[in-house]
N, CA and C atoms as an extended XYZ file, in Angstrom:
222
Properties=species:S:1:pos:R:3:atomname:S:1:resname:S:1:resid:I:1 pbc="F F F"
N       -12.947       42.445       -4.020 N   UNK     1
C       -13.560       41.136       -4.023 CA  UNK     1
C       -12.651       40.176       -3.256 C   UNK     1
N       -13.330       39.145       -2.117 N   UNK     2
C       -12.422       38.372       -1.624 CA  UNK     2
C       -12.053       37.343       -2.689 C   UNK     2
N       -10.792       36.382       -1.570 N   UNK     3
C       -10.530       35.266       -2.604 CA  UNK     3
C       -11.741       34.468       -2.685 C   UNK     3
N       -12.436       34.322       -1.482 N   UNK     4
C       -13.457       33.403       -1.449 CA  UNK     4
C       -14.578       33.018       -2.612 C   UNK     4
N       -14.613       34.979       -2.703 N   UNK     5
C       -16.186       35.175       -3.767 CA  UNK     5
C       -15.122       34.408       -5.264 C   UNK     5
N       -14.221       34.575       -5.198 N   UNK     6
C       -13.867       34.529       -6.468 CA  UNK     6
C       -13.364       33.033       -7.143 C   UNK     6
N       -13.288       32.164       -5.360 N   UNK     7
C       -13.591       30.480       -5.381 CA  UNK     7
C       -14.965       30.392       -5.634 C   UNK     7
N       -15.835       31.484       -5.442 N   UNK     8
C       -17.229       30.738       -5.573 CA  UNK     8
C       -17.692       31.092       -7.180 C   UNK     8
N       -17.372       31.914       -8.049 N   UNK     9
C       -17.430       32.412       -8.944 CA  UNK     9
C       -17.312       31.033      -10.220 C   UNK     9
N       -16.298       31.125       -9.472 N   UNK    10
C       -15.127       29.990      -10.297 CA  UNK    10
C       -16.052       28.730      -10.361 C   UNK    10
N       -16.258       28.330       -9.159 N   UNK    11
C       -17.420       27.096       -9.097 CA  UNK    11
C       -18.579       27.161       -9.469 C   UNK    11
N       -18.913       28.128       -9.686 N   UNK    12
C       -20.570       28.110      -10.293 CA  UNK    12
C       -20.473       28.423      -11.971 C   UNK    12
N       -19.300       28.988      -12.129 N   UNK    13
C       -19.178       28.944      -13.790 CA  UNK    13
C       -18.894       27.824      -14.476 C   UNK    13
N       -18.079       26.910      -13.012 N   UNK    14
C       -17.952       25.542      -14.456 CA  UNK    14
C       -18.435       24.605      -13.975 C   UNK    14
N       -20.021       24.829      -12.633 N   UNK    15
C       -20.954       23.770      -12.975 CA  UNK    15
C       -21.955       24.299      -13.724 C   UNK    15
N       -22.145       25.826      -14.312 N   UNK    16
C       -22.354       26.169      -15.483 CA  UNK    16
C       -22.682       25.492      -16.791 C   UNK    16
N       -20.754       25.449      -17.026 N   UNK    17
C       -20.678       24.795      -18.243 CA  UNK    17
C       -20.667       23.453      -18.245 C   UNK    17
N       -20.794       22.727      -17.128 N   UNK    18
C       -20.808       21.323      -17.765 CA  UNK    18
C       -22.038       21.246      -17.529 C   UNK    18
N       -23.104       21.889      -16.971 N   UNK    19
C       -24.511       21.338      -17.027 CA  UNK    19
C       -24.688       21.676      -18.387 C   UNK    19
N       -24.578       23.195      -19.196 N   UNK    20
C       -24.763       23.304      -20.080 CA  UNK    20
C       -24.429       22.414      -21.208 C   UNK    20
N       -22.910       21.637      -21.010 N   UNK    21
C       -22.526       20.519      -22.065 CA  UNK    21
C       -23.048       19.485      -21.913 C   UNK    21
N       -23.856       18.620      -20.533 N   UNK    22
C       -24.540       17.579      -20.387 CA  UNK    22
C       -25.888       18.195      -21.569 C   UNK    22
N       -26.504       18.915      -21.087 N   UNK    23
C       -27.703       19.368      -21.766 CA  UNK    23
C       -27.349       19.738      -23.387 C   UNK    23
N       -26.271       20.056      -24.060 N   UNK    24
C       -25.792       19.889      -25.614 CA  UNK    24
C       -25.868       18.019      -25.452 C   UNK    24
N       -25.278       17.737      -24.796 N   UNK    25
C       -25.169       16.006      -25.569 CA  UNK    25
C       -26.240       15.856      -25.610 C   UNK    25
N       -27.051       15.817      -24.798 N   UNK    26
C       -28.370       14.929      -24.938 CA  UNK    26
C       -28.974       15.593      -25.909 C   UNK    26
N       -29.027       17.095      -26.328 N   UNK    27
C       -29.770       17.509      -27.904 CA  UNK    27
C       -29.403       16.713      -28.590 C   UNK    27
N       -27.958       16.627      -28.803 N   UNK    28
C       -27.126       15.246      -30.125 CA  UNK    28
C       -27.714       14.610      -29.868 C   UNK    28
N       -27.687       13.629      -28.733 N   UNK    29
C       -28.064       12.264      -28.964 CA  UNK    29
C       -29.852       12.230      -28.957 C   UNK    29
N       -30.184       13.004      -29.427 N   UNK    30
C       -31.581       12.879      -29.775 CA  UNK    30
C       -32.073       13.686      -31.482 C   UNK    30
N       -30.989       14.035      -31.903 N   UNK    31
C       -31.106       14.128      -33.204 CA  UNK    31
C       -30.956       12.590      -33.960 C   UNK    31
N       -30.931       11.939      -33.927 N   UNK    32
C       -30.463       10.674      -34.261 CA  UNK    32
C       -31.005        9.438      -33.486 C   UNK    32
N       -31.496        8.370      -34.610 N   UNK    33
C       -32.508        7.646      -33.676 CA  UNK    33
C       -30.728        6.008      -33.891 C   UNK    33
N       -30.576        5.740      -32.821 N   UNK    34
C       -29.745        4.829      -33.063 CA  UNK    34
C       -29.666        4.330      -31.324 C   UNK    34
N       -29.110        2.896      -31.125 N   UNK    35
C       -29.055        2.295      -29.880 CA  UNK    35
C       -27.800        2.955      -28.849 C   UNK    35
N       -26.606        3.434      -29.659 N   UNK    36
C       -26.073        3.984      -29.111 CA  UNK    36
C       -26.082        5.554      -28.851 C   UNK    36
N       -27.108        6.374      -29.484 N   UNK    37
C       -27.711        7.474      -28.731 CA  UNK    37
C       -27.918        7.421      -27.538 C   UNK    37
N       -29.121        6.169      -27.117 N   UNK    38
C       -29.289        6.139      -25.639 CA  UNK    38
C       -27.861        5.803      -24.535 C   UNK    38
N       -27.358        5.083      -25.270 N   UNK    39
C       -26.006        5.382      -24.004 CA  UNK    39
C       -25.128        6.581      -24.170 C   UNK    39
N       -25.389        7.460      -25.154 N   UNK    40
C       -24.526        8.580      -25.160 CA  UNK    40
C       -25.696        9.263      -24.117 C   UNK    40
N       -26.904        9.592      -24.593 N   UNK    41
C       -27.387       10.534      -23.516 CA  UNK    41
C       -27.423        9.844      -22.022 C   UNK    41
N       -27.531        8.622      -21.996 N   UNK    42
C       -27.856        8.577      -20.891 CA  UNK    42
C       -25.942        8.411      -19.919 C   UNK    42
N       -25.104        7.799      -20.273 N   UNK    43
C       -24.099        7.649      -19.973 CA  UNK    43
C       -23.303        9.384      -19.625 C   UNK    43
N       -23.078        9.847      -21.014 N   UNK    44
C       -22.522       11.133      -20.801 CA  UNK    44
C       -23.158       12.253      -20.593 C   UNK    44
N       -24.299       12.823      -21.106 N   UNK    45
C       -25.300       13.765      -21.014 CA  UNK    45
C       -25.715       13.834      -19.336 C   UNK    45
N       -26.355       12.475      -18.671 N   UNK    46
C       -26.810       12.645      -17.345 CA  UNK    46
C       -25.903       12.645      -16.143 C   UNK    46
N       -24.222       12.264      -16.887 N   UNK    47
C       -23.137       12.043      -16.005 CA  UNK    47
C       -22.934       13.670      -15.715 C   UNK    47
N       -22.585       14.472      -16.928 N   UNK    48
C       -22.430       15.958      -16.749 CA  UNK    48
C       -22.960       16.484      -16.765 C   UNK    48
N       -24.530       16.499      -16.601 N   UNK    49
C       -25.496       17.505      -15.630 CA  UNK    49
C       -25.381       17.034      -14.378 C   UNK    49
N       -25.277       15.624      -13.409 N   UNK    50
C       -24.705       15.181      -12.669 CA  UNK    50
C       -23.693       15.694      -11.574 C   UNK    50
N       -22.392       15.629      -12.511 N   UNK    51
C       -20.993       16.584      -12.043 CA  UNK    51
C       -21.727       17.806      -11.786 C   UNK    51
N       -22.376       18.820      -12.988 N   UNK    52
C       -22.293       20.231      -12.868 CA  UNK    52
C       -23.209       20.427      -11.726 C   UNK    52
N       -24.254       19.810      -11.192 N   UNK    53
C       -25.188       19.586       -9.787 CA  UNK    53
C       -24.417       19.301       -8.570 C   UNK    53
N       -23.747       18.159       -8.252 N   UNK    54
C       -22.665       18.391       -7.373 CA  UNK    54
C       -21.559       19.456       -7.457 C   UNK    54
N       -20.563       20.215       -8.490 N   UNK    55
C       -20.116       21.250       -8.680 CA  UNK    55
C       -20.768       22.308       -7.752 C   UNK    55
N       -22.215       22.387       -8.176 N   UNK    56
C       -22.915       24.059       -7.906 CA  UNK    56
C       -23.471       23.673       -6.373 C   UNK    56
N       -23.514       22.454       -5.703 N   UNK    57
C       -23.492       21.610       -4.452 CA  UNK    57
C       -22.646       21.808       -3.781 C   UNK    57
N       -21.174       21.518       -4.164 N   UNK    58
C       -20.005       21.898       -3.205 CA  UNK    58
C       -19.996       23.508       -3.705 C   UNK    58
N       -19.893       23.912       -3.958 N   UNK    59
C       -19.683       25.570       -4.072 CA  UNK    59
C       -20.630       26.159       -3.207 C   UNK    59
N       -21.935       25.884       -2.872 N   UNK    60
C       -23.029       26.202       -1.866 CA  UNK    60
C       -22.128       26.207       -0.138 C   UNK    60
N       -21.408       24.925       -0.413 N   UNK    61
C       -21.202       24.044        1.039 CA  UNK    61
C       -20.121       25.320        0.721 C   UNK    61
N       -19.188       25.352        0.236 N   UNK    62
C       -17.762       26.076        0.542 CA  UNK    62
C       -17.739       27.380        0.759 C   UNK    62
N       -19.270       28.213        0.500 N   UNK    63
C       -19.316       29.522        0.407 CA  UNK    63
C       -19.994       29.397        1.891 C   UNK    63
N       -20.475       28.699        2.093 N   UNK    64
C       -21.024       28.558        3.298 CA  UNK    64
C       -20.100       28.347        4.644 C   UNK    64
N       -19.115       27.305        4.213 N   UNK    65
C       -17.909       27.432        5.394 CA  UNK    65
C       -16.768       28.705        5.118 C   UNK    65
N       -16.972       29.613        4.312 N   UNK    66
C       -16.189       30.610        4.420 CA  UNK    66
C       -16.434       31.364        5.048 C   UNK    66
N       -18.106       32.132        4.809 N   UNK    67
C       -18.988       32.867        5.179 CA  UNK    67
C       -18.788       32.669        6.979 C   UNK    67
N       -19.203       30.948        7.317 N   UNK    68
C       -19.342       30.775        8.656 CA  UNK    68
C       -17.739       31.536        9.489 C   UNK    68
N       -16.739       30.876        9.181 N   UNK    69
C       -15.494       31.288        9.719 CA  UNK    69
C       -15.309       32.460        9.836 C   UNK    69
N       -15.639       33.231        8.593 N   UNK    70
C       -15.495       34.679        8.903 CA  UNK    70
C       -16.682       35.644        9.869 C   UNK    70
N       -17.312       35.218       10.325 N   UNK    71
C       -18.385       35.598       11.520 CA  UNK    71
C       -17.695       35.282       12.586 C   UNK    71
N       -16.971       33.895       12.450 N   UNK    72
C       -16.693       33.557       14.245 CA  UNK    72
C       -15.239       34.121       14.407 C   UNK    72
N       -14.668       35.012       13.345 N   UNK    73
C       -13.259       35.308       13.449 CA  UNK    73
C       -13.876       36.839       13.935 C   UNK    73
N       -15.179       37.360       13.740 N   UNK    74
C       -15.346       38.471       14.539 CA  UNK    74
C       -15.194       38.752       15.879 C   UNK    74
C-alpha cells in the first residue's frame, strides 16, 4: 500500500467520524425541547458535518494530485 492510499484512508476515516459525531449531536439536541438545543444542533451538529464534508473534499482533491503526479512521473 502506498503512503498516499494510506493519507487517503486516514482522511476519509475522520471525515467519517466527525460527520458521524455532527449527526450524534443533532440526535441530542433533539431529544430535548429547549432554546439552547437549537444552537447546539445548529452551531455544533451542522459545524461537524460541515468539517467532515470539507475533510472527505480535501481528501478527493489530494488523492487526486497524487494520482495526477504519479502519471506524469511516467
Amino acid at each position: 500500500m502506498k503512503l498516499s492510499e494510506i493519507g487517503m484512508h486516514r482522511f476519509l476515516r475522520i471525515a467519517g467520524v466527525l460527520i458521524i459525531l455532527g449527526l450524534l449531536v443533532e440526535i441530542v439536541s433533539l431529544l430535548r425541547v429547549h432554546p439552547l438545543m437549537f444552537v447546539l444542533f445548529t452551531l455544533v451538529g451542522v459545524s461537524l458535518i460541515g468539517a467532515g464534508i470539507l475533510v472527505y473534499l480535501a481528501s478527493l482533491v489530494f488523492a487526486a494530485g497524487t494520482h495526477h503526479k504519479s502519471d506524469s512521473a511516467s
